[in-house]
N, C-alpha and C positions, 0 to 999 in steps of 0.2 A: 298600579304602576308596573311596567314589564320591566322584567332584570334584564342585564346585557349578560349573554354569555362569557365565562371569563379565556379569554384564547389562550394563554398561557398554558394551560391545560393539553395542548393538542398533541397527538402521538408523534413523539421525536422517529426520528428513523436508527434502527438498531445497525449494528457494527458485526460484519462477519467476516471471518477469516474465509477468503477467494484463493485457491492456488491457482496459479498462471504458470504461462511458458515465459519462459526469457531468453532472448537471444544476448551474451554476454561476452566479454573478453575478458583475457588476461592479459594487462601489460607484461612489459618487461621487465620492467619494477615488480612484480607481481599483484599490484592493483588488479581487484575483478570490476568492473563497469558494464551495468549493464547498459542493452540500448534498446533495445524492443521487449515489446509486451505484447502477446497473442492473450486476447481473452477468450473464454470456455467457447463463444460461439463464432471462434475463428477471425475475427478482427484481428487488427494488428497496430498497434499504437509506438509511436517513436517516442522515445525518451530525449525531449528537444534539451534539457540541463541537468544534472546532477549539483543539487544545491546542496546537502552535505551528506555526508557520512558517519552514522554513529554505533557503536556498541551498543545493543537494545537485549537486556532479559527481561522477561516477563513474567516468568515462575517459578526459577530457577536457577542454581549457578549455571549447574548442568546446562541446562535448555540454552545456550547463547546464539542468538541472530544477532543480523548486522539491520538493522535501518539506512534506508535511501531514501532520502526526501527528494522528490523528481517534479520538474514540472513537464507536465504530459498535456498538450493541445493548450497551451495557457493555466492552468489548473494544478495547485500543489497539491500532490499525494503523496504516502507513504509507499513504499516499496519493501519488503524483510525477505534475508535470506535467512532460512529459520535450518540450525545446526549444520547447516553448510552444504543441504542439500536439497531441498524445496524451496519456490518462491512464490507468495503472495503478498495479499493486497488487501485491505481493511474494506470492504463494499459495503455501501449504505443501502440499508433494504426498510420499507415498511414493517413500522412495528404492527 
């Protein structure tokens, strides 16, 4: 009798830290917003919603980013501005 392979098993795709450009504003209010995303091989993607805004640490007090949940081409992704001066983007790469 032949086994079935079990799929469950199959390599997930790992999670990495992408810096991007971001094209941003400052309201008046002083809200930052951002609204484009240039990826490393020069694409440019609009940031068609800003679905919310959070306070995001991840290893630290120190360490504070902001999280940007965006939806970009239909598609919700994470956006962080990580200590207030770089911004990426969590990329799903093969494990």
């Amino acid at each position: 009798m032949k086994s079935v392979k079990d799929q469950s098993h199959k390599a997930q795709p790992k999670t990495i830290k992408t810096y991007v450009t971001v094209s941003a504003i400052f309201n008046p209010d002083g809200k930052l917003t951002p609204e484009y995303i240039r990826w490393r091989d020069g694409r440019i993607f609009r940031i068609e919603k800003i679905i919310g805004v959070e306070n995001y640490t991840k290893d630290s007090i120190i360490n504070m980013d902001v999280m940007y949940t965006c939806s970009i081409l239909g598609k919700v992704c994470h956006l962080y501005f990580e200590n207030w001066s770089k911004w990426f983007v969590e990329e799903k790469v093969a494990a």
